[in-house]
C-alpha positions as CSV (number, residue, x, y, z in Angstrom):
1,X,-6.8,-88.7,-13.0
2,X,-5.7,-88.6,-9.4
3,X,-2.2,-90.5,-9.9
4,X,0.8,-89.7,-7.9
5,X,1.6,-85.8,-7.6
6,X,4.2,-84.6,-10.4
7,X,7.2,-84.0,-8.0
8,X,10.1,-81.5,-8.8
9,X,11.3,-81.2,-5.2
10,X,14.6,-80.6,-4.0
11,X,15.7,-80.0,-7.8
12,X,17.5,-76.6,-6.7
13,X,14.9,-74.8,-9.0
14,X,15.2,-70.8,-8.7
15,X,12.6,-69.9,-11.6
16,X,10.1,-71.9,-12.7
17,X,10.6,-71.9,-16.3
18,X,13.8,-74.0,-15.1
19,X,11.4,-76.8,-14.2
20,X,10.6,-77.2,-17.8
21,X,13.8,-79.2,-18.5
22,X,13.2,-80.7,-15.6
23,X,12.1,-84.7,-15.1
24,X,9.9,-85.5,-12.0
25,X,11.1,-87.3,-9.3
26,X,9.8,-91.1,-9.2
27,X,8.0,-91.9,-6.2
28,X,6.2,-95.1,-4.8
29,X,3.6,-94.8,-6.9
30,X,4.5,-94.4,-10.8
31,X,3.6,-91.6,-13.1
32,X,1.2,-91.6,-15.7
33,X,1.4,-90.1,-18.9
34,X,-1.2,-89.2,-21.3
35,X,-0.8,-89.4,-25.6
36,X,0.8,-85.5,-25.5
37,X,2.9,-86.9,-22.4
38,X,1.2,-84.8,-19.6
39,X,1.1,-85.9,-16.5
40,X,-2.5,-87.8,-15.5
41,X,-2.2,-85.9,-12.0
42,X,-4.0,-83.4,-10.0
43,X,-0.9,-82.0,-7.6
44,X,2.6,-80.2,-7.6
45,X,5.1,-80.6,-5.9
46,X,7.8,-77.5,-6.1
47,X,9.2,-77.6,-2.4
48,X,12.9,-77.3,-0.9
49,X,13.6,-75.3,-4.0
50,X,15.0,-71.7,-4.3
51,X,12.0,-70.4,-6.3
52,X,10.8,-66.5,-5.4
53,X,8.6,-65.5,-8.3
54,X,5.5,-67.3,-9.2
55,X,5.2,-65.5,-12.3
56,X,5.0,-68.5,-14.7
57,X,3.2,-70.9,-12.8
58,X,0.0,-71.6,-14.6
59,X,2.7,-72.2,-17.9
60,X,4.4,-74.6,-15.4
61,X,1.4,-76.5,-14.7
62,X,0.1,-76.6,-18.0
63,X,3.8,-77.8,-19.4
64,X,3.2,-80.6,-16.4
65,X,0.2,-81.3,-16.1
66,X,-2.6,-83.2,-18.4
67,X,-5.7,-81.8,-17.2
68,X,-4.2,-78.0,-15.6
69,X,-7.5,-76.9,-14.8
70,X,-7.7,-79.4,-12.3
71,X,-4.9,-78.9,-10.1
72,X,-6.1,-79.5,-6.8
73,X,-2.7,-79.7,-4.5
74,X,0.3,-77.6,-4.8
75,X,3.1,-77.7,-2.5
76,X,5.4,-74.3,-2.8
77,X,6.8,-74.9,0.8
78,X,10.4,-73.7,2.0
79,X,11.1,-71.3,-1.2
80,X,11.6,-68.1,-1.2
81,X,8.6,-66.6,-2.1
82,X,7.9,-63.3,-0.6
83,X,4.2,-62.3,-1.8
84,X,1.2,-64.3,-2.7
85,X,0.9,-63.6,-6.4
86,X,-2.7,-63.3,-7.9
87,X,-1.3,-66.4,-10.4
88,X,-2.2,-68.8,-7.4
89,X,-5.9,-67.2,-7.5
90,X,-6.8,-68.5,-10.9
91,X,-6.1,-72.3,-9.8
92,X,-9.7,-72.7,-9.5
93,X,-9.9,-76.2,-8.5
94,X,-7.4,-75.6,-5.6
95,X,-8.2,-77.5,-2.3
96,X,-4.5,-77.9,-0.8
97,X,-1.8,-74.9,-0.4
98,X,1.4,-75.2,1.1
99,X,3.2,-72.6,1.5
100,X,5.2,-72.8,5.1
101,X,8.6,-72.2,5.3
102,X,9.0,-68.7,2.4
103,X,9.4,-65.2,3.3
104,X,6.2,-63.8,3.2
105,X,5.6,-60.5,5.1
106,X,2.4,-59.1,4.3
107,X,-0.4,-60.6,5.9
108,X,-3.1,-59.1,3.9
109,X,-2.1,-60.8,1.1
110,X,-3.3,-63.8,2.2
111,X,-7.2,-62.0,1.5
112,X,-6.4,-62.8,-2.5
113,X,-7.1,-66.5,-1.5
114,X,-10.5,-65.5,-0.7
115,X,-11.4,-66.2,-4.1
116,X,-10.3,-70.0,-4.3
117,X,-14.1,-71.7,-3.6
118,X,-12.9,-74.9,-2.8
119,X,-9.9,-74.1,-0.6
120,X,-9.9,-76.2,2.7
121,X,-6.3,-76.7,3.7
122,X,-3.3,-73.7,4.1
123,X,0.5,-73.1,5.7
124,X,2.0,-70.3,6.6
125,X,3.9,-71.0,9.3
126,X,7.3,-70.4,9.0
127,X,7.1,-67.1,7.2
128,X,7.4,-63.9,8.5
129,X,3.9,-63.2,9.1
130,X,3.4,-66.3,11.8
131,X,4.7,-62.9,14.2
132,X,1.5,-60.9,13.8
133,X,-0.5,-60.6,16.9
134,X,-3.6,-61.3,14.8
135,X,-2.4,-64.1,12.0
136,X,-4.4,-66.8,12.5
137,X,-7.3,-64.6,13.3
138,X,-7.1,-63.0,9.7
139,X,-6.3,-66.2,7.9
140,X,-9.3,-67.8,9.3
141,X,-11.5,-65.1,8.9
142,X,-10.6,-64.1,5.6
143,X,-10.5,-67.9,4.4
144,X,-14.0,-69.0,5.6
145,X,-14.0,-72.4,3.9
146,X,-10.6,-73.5,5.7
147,X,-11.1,-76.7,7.8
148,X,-6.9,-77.3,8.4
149,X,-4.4,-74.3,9.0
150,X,-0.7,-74.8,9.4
151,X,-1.5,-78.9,9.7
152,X,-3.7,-77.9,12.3
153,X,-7.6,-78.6,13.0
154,X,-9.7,-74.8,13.1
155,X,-11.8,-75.5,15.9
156,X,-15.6,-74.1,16.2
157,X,-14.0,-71.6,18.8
158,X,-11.2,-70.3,16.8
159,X,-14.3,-69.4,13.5
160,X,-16.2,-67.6,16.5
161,X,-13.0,-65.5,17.4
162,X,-12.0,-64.9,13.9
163,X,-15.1,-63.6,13.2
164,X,-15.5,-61.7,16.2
165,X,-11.8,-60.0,15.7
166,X,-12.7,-59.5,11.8
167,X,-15.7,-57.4,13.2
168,X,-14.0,-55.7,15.4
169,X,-11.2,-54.7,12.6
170,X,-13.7,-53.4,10.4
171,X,-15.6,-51.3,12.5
172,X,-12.0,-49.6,14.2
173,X,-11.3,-49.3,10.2
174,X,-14.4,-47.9,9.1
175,X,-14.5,-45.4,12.1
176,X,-10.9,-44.3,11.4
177,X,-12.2,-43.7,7.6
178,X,-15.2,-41.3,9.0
179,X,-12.6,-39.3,11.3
């Protein structure tokens, strides 16, 4: 079940029903296919293309992929994705995101991954909200179960500051709310 990741990079794909047509790229190690001809993988590779809506990505995965439900990698780096879409909040299984190099611009968004239980590894650098004064802070407190951010280690220190700056955040909101 873990065979090499299906990989439609660099296929110049805007939406991703245009993947559908498409044929994976062969890597080093070969593609397996099962009876229905579904990829025997667990990751996705959909990077260096032009895609900005993630509308139909659980139909891409299940057109792709043998065993959907168990998709535990997906690459969506340098797209042109501008929000984190609740689609990527049903892939259950997830334990690798990439998502560096897009356009999103609301941090906050990044709280809808909160829900992923098994979610250990995340980019977002390269989008516009790497310029927030408090971005790694949020992501790290927001995403409690992340051991590597932006291909980077999250250190003991960095959980004790993320959770010391998600305290003070809530208290300055909650008093703003009582005003």
């Amino acid at each position: 079940m873990y065979g090499a990741p299906v990989d439609l990079s660099f296929k110049n794909i805007s939406s991703l029903t245009d993947t559908w047509i498409e044929e994976p790229n062969s890597g080093l190690r070969p593609l397996k296919r099962n009876s229905e001809m579904k990829y025997l993988s667990c990751s996705l590779r959909l990077n260096n293309n032009n895609i900005t809506d993630l509308h139909d990505l659980q139909k891409t995965v299940n057109h792709f992929l043998a065993q959907p439900a168990h998709l535990t990698w997906l690459d969506l780096s340098f797209n042109k994705i501008a929000h984190i879409d609740h689609v990527l909040c049903e892939l259950r299984e997830l334990r690798v995101l990439y998502l560096h190099g897009n356009s999103i611009f609301i941090l906050s968004e990044v709280d809808r991954l909160g829900v992923l239980p098994h979610l250990h590894t995340i980019t977002l650098h390269g989008n516009v909200i790497e310029t927030n004064k408090a971005y790694r802070n949020r992501v790290i407190s927001v995403l409690p179960r992340l051991k590597t951010m932006d291909f980077s280690a999250i250190t003991r220190q960095e959980r004790v500051l993320a959770k010391i700056w998600h305290q003070s955040n809530s208290r300055c909101r909650s008093s703003k709310v009582n005003q």
